[in-house]
Residue, then its C-alpha position, 0 to 999 in steps of 0.5 A: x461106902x465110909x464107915x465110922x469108927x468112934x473107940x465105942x466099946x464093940x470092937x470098932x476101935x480106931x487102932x485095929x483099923x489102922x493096923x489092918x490098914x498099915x498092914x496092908x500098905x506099901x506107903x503110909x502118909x500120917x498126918x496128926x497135931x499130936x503125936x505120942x504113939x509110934x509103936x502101930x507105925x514102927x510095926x509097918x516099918x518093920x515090914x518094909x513100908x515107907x513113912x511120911x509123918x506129919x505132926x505138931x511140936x507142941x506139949x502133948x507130941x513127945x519126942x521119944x515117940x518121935x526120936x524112934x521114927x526120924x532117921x529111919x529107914x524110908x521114913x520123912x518127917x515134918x512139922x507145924x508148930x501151929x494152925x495145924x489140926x488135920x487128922x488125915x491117915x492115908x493108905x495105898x487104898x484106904x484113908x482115916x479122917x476124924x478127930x483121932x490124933x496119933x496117941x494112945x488116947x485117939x487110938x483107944x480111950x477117948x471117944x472119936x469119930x473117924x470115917x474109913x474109906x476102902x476103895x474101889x467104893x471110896x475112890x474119890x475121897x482118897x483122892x481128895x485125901x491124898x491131895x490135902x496131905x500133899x498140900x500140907x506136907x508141902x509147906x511144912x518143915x523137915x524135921x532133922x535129929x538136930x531140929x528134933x534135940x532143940x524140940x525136946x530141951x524146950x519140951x522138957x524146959x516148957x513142961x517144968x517152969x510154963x506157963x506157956x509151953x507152946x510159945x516155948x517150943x515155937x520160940x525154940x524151933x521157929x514158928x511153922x504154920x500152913x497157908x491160907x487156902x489156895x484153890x487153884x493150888x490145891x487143884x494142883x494138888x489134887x490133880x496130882x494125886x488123881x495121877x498118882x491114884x491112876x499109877x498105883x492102880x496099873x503099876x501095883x494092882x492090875x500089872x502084878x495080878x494080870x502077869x501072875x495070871x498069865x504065868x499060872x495059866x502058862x505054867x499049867x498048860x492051861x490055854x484052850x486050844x482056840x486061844x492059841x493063835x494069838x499072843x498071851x496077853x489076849x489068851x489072858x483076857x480071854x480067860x478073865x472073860x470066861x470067869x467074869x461071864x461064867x462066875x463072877x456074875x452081876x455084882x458077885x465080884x464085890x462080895x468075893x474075899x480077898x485071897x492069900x496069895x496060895x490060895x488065890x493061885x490055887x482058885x486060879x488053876x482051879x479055874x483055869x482047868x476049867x476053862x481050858x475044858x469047858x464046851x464054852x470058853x467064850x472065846x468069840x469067833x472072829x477074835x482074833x480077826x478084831x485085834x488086828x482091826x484095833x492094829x490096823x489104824x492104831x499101831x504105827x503112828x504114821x498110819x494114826x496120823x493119816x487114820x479116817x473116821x471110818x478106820x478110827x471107829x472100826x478100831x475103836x468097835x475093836x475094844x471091849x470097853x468101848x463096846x460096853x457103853x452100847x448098854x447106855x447108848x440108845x440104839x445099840x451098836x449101830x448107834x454107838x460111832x455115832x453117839x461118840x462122834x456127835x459128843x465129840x464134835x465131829x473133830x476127827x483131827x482132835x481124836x486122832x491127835x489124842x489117840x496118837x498122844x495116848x499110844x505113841x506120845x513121849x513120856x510116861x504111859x500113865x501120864x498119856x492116860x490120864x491126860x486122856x481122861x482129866x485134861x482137857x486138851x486130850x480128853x474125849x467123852x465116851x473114852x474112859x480110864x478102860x477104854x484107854x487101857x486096853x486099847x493100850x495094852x492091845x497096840x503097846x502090851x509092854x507098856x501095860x496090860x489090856x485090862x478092861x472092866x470085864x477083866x479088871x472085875x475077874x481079878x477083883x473075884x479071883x481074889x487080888x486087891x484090885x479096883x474093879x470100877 
C-alpha cells in the first residue's frame, strides 16, 4: 500500500526515500520542471545505474546541475521549456509522484506531499507511472552539451537584466511543450510498460533467483533422493514448494526481510538440508508421471495443433497454477475443465491456437506471455500470468523457468526482491 511522504520533520524526508530507492535500482526514469540537485542521482550512476532525465529549462533548473549528468555514461537527457509539471520518479519497483521537484528544497525544506509505491502491493500504479514517462519522454527534446551552452548563456543573460526570464530561455533554445492527451495514445503507452513491467519481472527477478537456487542446492548435494529422476528445473520447484508449505505459510512470505545476498544463500542451504532430509519433502507421488502429461499435448507443436480437448485439459490439470483456481472454482477438480472451458466458449480451436502461439509462436517469450495475458486475440480466462509461466518453463525451460505462485512466494520468503503475486 502507497505511503505518503511530506519532509515533516519525523524522519519521512523525500531525499532518503529516493536514495534508498536509487540504491536499489538498475534504471532510474526522473521526471521534474525544476532541476537543481544531481548529486543523489550522481550517487546512482556511480553504481552503474542508467538515467532518463527529464526536466524544465526554466529559471529555477541550473545548468550546473545539469552540466554534471548530460553526457555521461548511460545517461539521456530531455526537455520542456513549458506546460510541464509532472513530478514522476520511477524505480525498477518503485515509483515517487507528488509535489516534490529535483531541488534541494523538494528533497528537504519545503513542505511536499509524495506518494510512494513498492511492488508487488503497488504493481498497477507503477505501471501507470512507467507509462506517463514513456509518454512525456516521447515528445520531448534531446538535450545536447550544444543545447545545453545556449540553455546556460540565456539562463545567465535572463537572471541579470529580466524581466522575463522564461521567454528569454525559450526564445533562446525553441519553445518544447507536451501534447494535449491522447487516449488511445497513452494506451499504447501503457501497454507498453505493462510488457516491459512483465519482462522485468522474468528476466530480473524470478530467472536470477530461481538459477541461484538451483546452483546452491546442486552445489551442495542438496536434492532428496526421490526428486532425482527428474530434470533440475522441477527438483527446484519441488524444493520451493516444500518451503512455501512447510514455512512460508498463509501470508508469511509479505512480511520476510529482504536478505543480502551471503545471508540469503546461507537461509537457502539451511533450508535445503532440510528438505533433503526431512520424512515429507512433499514431493507427491505421481510427480513425475504429470510433467510428462504436460509434455505429451504440449511439447512439439504438431501434436498441440491436432491436440483434443480431452488432452488439452489433462495437460493443463498438469500445472499447478491451474490447479490452484480449483480454491475458487465450485466443485473442486472436477469442476474446474469444466468452469474453464465454459468461460472460453467451448472454442477448442482458439485454445489450442493460443497455447501453440504462447509455446511455439516466433519472437520473444515475454511478448507470447503477455499476448496471452493482455491481448485480446490470445487471451484465455482462467489463464493468468503463472499459468503461462510455468507451463512454460515446464515444455521451453530454456526459455524461462517454471515459476508458479507457490514458487514465486518461496523466493519472496527465502529473501530476493521478487513479486510474489
Amino acid at each position: 500500500m502507497a505511503r505518503l511522504i511530506s519532509n515533516g520533520g519525523t524522519g519521512d524526508y523525500v531525499r532518503g526515500a529516493f536514495e534508498k530507492l536509487a540504491s536499489q535500482s538498475r534504471t532510474l526514469l526522473l521526471a521534474a520542471p525544476y532541476f537543481s540537485n544531481h548529486e543523489p542521482i550522481s550517487e546512482a550512476l556511480k553504481r552503474g545505474a542508467s538515467l532518463r532525465l527529464i526536466v524544465g529549462l526554466n529559471s529555477a533548473t541550473h545548468p550546473h546541475h545539469l552540466r554534471a549528468l548530460v553526457g555521461s555514461p548511460r545517461t539521456a537527457v530531455r526537455f520542456y521549456t513549458g506546460r510541464f509539471h509532472a513530478k514522476l520518479y520511477v524505480f525498477d519497483n518503485a515509483a515517487l509522484v507528488g509535489s516534490a521537484n529535483l531541488t534541494e528544497a523538494g528533497f528537504q525544506s519545503n513542505r511536499e506531499v509524495v506518494a510512494c509505491f513498492t511492488e508487488p502491493d503497488d504493481s498497477e500504479p507503477i505501471i501507470q507511472a512507467r507509462a506517463i514517462f514513456e509518454e512525456l519522454w516521447s515528445d520531448a527534446r534531446a538535450m545536447s552539451r550544444g543545447t545545453l551552452d545556449v540553455f546556460e548563456e540565456a539562463w545567465r543573460s535572463a537572471r541579470r537584466i529580466g524581466p522575463d526570464p522564461e521567454a528569454a530561455i525559450t526564445n533562446a533554445v525553441g519553445k518544447v511543450e507536451p501534447p494535449s492527451v491522447n487516449v488511445e495514445r497513452r494506451k499504447s503507452f501503457a501497454d507498453q510498460a505493462a510488457r516491459e513491467a512483465l519482462r522485468r519481472q522474468i528476466e530480473e527477478q524470478y530467472r536470477p533467483a530461481f538459477d541461484e537456487v538451483a546452483r546452491l542446492l546442486a552445489d551442495g548435494d542438496l536434492y532428496r533422493d526421490d526428486v532425482m529422476q527428474i530434470d533440475a528445473p522441477f527438483r527446484v520447484n519441488r524444493f520451493l514448494n516444500w518451503v512455501r508449505l512447510t514455512h512460508a505459510l498463509h501470508d508469511d512470505w509479505k512480511e520476510a526481510p529482504l536478505r543480502a545476498a551471503d545471508e540469503r544463500r546461507a537461509e537457502i542451504v539451511r533450508l535445503g538440508q532440510a528438505w533433503r532430509d526431512a520424512e515429507d519433502g512433499k514431493v507427491f507421488e505421481g510427480y513425475a508421471e504429470g510433467i510428462q502429461d504436460v509434455l505429451a499435448p504440449f511439447a512439439e507443436p504438431e501434436i498441440l495443433r491436432v491436440a483434443s480437448k480431452a488432452q488439452i485439459t489433462a495437460g493443463l490439470m498438469g500445472i499447478h497454477a491451474f490447479q490452484e483456481q480449483m480454491r475458487f472454482t465450485a466443485g473442486g477438480r472436477e469442476a474446474l475443465p469444466r468452469r474453464f472451458w465454459a468461460e472460453n466458449n467451448d472454442d477448442v480451436a482458439r485454445v489450442r491456437d493460443t497455447l501453440t502461439y504462447l509455446l511455439h509462436g516466433p519472437g520473444d517469450f515475454v511478448d507470447r506471455l503477455y499476448g496471452t495475458t493482455a491481448d485480446a486475440r490470445w487471451k484465455l480466462a482462467l489463464f493468468g500470468k503463472f499459468c503461462g509461466l510455468e507451463l512454460c518453463g515446464t515444455v521451453r525451460p530454456q526459455e524461462c523457468p517454471p515459476v508458479n505462485g507457490r514458487s514465486a512466494k518461496a523466493l519472496r520468503f527465502l529473501g530476493f526482491n521478487v513479486s510474489g503475486e
